[in-house]
Steps between C-alpha positions, in 0.01 A plus 500: 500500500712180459590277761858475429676299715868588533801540736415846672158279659717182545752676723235639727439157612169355588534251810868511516609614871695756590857449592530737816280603768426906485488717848194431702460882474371683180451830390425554161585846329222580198697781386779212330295387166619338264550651148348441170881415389490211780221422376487076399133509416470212728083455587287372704168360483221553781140448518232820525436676683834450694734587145313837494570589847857440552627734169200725720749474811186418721664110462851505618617119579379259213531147654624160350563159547851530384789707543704730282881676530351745266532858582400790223248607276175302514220519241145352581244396287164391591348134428212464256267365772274817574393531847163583617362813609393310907925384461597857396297613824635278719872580402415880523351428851806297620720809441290723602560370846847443454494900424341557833159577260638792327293684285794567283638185342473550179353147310509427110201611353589188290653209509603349105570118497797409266684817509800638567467760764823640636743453739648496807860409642603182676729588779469163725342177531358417866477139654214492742660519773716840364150635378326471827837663727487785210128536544512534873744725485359727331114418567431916468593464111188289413669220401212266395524125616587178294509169595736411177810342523696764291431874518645691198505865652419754225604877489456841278204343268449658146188435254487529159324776313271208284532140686642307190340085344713250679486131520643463811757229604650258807670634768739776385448555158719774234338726285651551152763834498221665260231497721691602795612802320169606350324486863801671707425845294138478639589409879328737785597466834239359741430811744572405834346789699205389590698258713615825731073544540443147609758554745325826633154352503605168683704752810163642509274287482713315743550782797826472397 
């Protein structure tokens, strides 16, 4: 896949600042995705094992030093460094207790450097301050913790049927229209049930 930089990536900013403070009060609505015909084939590029778990949905706020007014479609694809199986542990371990240990979360059997991978949507971009009132408010949604300065919050993730070569890019990056149309036939919705069962086991395993 070509790193092709052009306007679609450009507009969606990359340590620009946003122009007007949103409500200190979010609620996010997962069943408002956006379409394939919305679709700008703006990417992303992220590090393993963390790429792998956010088209998952196990990773749900990707944090950054900088800021973007982008809101739509997001593709990700993983870095070429490959990460250790005692890193891949550690990550696993981390949510694991952000899922109140569930038994259920259900991890990548694999995790491909310098893929494409899928998608999620974009729907806001957190200071630290918003990110920390959001996750206190709703500190029963296992919201995991970040000490970034931006928190790019991350909705309805997709993967694709055969994680696609990429080389990867700065920032927000656009893939070309081809590609973008030859992996949206192949897009499967990350099942978020499991989520329901993490919920169950943590009331119980709480008293709760």
């Amino acid at each position: 896949i070509n790193n092709n930089t052009t306007k679609s990536a450009a507009a969606a900013g990359g340590g620009g600042s946003i122009t007007s403070s949103p409500p200190p009060m979010r609620w996010y609505n997962q069943r408002m995705a956006f379409t394939n015909k919305e679709d700008k084939g703006v990417c992303l590029s992220m590090h393993q094992p963390w790429a792998s778990l956010l088209v998952a949905g196990i990773k749900r706020f990707e944090g950054r030093s900088w800021t973007s007014n982008y809101r739509g479609r997001l593709w990700i694809a993983s870095a070429a460094r490959i990460p250790s199986e005692e890193e891949v542990k550690a990550v696993q371990i981390q949510y694991q207790k952000i899922y109140s240990m569930s038994p259920d979360i259900p991890f990548p059997s694999s995790y491909p450097t310098s893929a494409l991978l899928g998608c999620v949507d974009m729907v806001d971009c957190l200071d630290q301050s918003e990110f920390q009132h959001y996750r206190n408010r709703h500190a029963a949604d296992f919201v995991e913790d970040s000490e970034s300065q931006y928190l790019f919050v991350c909705q309805n993730p997709h993967t694709v049927a055969l994680p696609q070569r990429a080389k990867g890019g700065h920032k927000f990056w656009d893939l070309s229209p081809a590609v973008v149309h030859a992996v949206q036939k192949g897009l499967q919705p990350s099942s978020q049930a499991w989520l329901q069962s993490a919920r169950k086991y943590a009331r119980q395993t709480q008293g709760t």
